[in-house]
C-alpha positions as CSV (number, residue, x, y, z in Angstrom):
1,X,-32.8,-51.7,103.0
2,X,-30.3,-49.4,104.6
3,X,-28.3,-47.4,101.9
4,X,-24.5,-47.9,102.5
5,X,-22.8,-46.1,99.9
6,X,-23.5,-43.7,97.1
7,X,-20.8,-44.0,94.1
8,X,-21.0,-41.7,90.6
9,X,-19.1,-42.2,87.7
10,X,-18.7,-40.0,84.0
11,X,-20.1,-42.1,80.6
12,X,-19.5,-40.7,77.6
13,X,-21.4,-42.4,74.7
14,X,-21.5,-40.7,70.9
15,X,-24.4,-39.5,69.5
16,X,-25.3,-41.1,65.9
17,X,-25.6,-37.5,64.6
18,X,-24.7,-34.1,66.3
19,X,-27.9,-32.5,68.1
20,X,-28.3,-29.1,67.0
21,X,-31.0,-27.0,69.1
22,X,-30.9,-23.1,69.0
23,X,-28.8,-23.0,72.4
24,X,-26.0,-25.4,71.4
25,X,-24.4,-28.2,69.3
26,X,-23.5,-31.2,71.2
27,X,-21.7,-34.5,69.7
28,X,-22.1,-37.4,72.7
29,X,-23.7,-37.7,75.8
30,X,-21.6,-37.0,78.8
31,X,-23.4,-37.6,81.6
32,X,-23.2,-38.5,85.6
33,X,-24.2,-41.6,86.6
34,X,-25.1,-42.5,90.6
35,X,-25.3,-46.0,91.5
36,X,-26.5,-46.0,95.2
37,X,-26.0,-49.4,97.4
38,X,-27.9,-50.9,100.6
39,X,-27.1,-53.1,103.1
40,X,-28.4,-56.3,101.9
41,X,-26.5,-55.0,98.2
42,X,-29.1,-54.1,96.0
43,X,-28.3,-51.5,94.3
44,X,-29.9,-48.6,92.0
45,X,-29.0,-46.6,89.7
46,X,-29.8,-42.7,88.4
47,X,-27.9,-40.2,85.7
48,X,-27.6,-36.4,85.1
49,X,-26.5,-34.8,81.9
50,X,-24.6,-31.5,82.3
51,X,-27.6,-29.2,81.0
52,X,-25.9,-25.7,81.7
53,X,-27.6,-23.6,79.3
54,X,-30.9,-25.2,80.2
55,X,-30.6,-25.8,84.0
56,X,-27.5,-24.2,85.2
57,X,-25.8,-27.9,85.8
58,X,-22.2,-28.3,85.0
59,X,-20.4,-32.0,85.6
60,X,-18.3,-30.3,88.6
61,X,-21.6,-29.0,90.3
62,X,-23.3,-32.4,89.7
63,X,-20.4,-34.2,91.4
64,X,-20.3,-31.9,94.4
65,X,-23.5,-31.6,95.0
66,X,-24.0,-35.5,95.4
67,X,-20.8,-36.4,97.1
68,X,-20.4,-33.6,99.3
69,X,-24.0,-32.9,100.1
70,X,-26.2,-35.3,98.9
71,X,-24.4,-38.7,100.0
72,X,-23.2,-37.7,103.4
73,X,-27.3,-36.7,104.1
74,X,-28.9,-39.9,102.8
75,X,-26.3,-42.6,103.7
76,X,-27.6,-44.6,107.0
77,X,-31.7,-44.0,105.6
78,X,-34.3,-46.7,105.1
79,X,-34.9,-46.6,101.1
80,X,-38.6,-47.5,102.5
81,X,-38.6,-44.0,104.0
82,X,-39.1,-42.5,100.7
83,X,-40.6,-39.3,102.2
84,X,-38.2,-38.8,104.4
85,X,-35.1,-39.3,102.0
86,X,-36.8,-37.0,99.6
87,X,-36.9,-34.8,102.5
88,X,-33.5,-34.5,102.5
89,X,-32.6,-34.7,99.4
90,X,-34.1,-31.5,98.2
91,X,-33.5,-29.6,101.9
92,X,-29.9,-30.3,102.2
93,X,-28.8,-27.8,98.7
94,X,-31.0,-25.6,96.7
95,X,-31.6,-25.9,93.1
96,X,-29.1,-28.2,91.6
97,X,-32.3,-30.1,90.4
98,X,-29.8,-32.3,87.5
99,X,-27.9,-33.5,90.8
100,X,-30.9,-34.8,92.4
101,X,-32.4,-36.0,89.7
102,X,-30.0,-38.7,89.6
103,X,-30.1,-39.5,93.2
104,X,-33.9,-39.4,92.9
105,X,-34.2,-42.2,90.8
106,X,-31.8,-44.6,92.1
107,X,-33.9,-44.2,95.4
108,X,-37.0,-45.1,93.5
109,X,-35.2,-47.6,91.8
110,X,-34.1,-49.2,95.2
111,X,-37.6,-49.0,96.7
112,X,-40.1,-50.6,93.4
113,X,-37.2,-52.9,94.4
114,X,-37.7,-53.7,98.0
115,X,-42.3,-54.0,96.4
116,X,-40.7,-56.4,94.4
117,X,-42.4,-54.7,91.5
118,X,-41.1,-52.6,88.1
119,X,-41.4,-48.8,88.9
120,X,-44.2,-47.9,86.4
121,X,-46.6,-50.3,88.3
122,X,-45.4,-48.5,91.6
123,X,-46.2,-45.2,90.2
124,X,-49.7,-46.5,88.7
125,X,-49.4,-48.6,86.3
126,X,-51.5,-47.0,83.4
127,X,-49.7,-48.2,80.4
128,X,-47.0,-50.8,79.0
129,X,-46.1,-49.1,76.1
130,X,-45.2,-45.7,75.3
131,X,-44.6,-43.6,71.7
132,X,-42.1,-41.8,71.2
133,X,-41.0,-38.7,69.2
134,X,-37.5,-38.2,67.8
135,X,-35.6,-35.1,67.2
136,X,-34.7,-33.3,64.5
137,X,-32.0,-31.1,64.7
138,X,-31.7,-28.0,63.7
139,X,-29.7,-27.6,60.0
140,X,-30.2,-26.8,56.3
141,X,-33.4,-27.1,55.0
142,X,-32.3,-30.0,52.6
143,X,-30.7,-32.2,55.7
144,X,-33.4,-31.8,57.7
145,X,-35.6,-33.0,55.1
146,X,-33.5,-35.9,54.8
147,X,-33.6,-36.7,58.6
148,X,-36.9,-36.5,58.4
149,X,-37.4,-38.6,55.8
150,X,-34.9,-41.2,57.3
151,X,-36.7,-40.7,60.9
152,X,-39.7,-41.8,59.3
153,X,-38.5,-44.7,57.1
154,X,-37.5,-46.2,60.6
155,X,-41.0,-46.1,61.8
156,X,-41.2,-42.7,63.2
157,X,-45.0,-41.4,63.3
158,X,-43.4,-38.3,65.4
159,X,-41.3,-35.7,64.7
160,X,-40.2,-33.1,67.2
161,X,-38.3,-30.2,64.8
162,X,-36.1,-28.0,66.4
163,X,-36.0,-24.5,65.1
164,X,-35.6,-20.7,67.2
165,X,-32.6,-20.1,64.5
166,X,-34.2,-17.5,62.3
167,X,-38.1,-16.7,61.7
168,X,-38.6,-16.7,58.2
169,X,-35.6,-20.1,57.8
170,X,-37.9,-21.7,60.2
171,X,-41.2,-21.7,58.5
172,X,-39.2,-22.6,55.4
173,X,-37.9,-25.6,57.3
174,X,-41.3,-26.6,58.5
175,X,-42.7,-26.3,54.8
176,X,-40.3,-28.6,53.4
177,X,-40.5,-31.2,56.3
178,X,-44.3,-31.4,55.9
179,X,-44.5,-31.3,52.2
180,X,-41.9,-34.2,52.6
181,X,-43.1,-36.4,55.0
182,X,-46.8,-36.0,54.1
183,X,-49.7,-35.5,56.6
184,X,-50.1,-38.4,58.6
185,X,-47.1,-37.3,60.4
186,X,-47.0,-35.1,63.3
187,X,-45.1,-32.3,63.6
188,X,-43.9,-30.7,67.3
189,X,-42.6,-27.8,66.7
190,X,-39.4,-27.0,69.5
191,X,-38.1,-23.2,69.2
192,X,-35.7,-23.3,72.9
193,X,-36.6,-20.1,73.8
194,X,-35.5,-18.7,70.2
195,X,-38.5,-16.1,69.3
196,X,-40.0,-13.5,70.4
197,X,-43.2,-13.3,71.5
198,X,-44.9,-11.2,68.5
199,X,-42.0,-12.9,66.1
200,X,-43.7,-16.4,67.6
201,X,-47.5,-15.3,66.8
202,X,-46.1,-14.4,63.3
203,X,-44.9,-17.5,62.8
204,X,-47.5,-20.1,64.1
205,X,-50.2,-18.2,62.3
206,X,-48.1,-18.1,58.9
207,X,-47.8,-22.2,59.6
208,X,-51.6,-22.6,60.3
209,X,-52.4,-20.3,57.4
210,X,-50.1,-22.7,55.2
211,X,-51.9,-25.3,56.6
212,X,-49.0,-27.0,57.9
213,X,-51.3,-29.1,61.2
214,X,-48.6,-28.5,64.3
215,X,-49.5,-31.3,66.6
216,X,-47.8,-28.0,69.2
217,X,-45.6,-25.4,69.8
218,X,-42.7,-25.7,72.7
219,X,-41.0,-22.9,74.4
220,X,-41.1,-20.5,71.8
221,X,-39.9,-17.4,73.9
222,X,-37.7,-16.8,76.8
223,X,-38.3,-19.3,80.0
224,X,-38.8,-16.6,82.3
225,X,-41.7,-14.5,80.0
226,X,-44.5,-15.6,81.6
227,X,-46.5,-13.0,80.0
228,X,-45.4,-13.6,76.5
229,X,-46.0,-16.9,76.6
230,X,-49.2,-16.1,77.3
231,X,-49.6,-13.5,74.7
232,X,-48.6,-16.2,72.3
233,X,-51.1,-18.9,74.0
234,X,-53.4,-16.5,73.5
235,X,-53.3,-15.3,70.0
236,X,-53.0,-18.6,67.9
237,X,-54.8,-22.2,67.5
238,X,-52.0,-24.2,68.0
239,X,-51.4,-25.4,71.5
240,X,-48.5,-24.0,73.1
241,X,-46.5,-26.6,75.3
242,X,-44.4,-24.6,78.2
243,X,-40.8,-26.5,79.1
244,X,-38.3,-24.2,80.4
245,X,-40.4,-22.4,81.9
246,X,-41.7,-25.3,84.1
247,X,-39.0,-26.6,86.8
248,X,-41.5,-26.8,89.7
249,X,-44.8,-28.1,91.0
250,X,-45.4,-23.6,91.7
251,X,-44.5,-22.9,88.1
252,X,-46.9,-25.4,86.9
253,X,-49.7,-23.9,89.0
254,X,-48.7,-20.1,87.8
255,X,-48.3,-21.2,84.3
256,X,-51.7,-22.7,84.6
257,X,-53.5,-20.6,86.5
258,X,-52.4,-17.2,83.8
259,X,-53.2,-19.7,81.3
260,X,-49.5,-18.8,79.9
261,X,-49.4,-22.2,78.0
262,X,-52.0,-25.3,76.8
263,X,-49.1,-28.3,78.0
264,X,-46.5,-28.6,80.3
265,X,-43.7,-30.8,79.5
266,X,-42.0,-32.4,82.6
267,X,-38.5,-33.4,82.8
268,X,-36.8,-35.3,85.2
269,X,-33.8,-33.0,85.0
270,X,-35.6,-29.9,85.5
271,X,-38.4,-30.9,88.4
272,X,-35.2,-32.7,90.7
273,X,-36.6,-36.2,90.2
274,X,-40.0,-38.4,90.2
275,X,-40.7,-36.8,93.6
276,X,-41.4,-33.6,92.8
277,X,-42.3,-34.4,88.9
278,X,-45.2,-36.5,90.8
279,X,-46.6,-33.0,91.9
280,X,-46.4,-31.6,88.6
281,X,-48.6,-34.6,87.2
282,X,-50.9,-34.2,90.2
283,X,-51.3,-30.0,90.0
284,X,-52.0,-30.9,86.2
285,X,-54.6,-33.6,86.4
286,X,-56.4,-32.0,89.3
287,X,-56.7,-29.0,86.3
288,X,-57.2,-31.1,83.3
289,X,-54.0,-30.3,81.4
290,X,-52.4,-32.6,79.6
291,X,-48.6,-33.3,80.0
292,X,-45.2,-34.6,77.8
293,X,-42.4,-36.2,78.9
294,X,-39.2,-35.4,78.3
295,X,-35.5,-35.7,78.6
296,X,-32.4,-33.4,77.9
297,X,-29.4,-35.6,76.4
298,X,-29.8,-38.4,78.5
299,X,-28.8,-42.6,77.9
300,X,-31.2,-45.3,78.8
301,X,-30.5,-45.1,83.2
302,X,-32.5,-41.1,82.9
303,X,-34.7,-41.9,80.2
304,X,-35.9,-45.5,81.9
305,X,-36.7,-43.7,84.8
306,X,-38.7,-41.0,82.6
307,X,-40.5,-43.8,80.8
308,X,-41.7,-45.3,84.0
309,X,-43.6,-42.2,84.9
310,X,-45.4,-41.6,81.7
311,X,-46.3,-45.6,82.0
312,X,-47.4,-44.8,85.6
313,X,-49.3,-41.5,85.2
314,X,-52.4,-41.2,82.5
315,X,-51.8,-37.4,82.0
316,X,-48.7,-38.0,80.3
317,X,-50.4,-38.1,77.1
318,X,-47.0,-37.4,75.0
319,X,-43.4,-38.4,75.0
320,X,-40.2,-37.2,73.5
321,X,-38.0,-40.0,75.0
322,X,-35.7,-40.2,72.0
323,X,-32.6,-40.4,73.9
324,X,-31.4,-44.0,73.2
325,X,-32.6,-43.8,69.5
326,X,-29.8,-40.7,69.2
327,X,-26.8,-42.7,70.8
328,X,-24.6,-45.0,68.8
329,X,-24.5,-47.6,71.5
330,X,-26.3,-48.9,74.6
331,X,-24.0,-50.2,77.2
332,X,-26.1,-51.1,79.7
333,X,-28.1,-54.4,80.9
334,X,-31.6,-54.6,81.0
335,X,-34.3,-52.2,81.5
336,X,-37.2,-50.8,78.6
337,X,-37.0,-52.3,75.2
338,X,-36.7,-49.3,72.9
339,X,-37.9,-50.3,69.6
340,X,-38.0,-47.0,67.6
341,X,-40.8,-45.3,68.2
342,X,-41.5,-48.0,70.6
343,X,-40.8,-48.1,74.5
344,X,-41.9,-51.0,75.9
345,X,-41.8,-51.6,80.0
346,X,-40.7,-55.0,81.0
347,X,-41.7,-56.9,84.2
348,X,-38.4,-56.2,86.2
349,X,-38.1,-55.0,89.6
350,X,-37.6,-51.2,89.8
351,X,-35.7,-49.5,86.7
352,X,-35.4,-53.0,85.6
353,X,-31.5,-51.9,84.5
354,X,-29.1,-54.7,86.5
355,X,-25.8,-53.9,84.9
356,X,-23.5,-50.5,84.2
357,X,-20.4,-52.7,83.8
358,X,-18.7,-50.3,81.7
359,X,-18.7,-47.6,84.5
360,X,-18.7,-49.6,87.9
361,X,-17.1,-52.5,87.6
């Protein structure tokens, strides 16, 4: 399966609410989308959401990058030389991880292909069915409340509560949100980078002293404060999941080896792909530390592909795949059945998705 050609396209899909996080309000996804195609004309597909506050990815470097660099380095390849395309994929530009991302999984897409077999069973084959989180965004107490309580009367067993705002607004929010939803729901707590590391500590421990039950904290200081996040690992109970801070298989081992968090979430977006998320999940098992999957604003193509991994890989022991549930539509064909909380793989050949007729055709 030579590949031939390497096309992208721009969706834009609306979200059912705006997503509110303590770097930014969005309203839709906007996205990339790569559909690559071999000689024979199979054909797979990959997405990248302009991320820029998270990983420096604007729609214009995400286009470059994969037409002017990318493409003209993997076109003529064997998708069965997966090393070697990988190879070149991240050699031929640096960083630009959003770009390759995309590219990434259309090549992994191609090759479950060519084993005749759906990607999670390529990857390992651990699970069929995946539970995930959904987002709350950050608002007034009172609406998030009501999300909450809406999230949950739609089967929801998850909540993933964005907050980094204010301190004292935040533990307010968290006290409403658990006095309203009760306590067999779990709570993730997401600050994006919002606190500071002794504001963070103050915080958690005024939540565990409430006796609020945080199924974890994520992010809660500034990406590259290695040693606050640390502090804060160090000085309460809850377990303290590192995502920004994580982009690469050597942050993983640093963030692991200073014991600067108790999780690492992996995104597709962030790591450049499965390739390199692969490592993350391998760094992390070989240390016994549990992982989440994630995604930034991303439609089904990105979120398929990050649902195959955590179906592949046992120390993916959490998801916040929520991606789909936030859109108002899904226009594409095939691929994971996302019931709610409920992602569930089917038996099709790679991402399993066989249509993007809106975008390509």
């Amino acid at each position: 399966m030579k590949i031939t050609k390497i096309d992208t396209a721009e969706i834009s899909i609306p979200l059912v609410t705006s997503f509110k996080t303590a770097l930014r309000t969005v309203d839709s996804v906007n996205d990339v989308v790569v559909r690559i195609t071999t000689e024979d004309g199979q054909v797979g597909f990959g997405e990248a959401p302009p991320t820029a506050v998270i990983t420096g990815d604007t729609r214009g470097s995400i286009l470059c990058a994969i037409e002017d660099f990318i493409a003209p380095n993997l076109i003529g390849m064997e998708v069965e030389d997966l090393d070697g395309i990988m190879s070149r994929l991240h050699g031929c530009i640096l960083k630009n991880t959003s770009a390759k991302a995309a590219v990434d999984m259309a090549v992994y897409d191609l090759f479950a292909k060519s084993c005749n077999k759906p990607l999670y069973k390529v990857l390992g084959g651990r699970k069929k069915e995946i539970e995930t989180d959904l987002t709350i965004s950050v608002n007034g107490v009172e609406e998030m409340v009501e999300d909450s309580l809406k999230a949950v009367s739609q089967g929801f067993r998850i909540l993933k509560i964005k907050v980094g705002k204010d301190g004292a607004g935040d533990v307010e929010r968290i006290r409403a949100i658990r006095q309203a939803v009760g306590p067999g729901v779990k709570l993730r707590i997401d600050a994006n980078q919002g606190w500071s590391p002794k504001e963070a500590v103050r915080i958690i421990r005024t939540m565990e002293d409430m006796g609020i039950g945080m199924d974890l904290v994520e992010q809660p200081v500034k990406a590259h404060d290695f040693e606050g996040m640390k502090f804060v690992t160090g000085q309460v109970d809850t377990p303290i999941l590192a995502d920004e801070s994580v982009f690469s298989a050597e942050d993983a081992i640093r963030i692991i080896q200073e014991r600067a968090a108790d999780l690492i979430n992996i995104k597709l977006m962030k790591t450049g792909g499965i390739h390199e998320a692969l490592k993350i999940c391998a760094i992390a098992e070989s240390f016994g530390v549990e992982c989440m999957i994630g995604c930034m604003l991303e439609s089904k193509i990105a979120v398929s592909a990050a649902a195959h991994l955590a179906a592949g890989k046992g120390i993916i022991t959490r998801a916040d795949l929520d991606g789909p549930s936030l859109c108002k539509e899904d226009p594409y064909t095939g691929g994971p059945v996302f019931e709610g909380p409920r992602i569930l793989m089917g038996e099709e050949a790679g991402l399993g998705i066989t249509r993007v007729p809106v975008f390509f055709d």
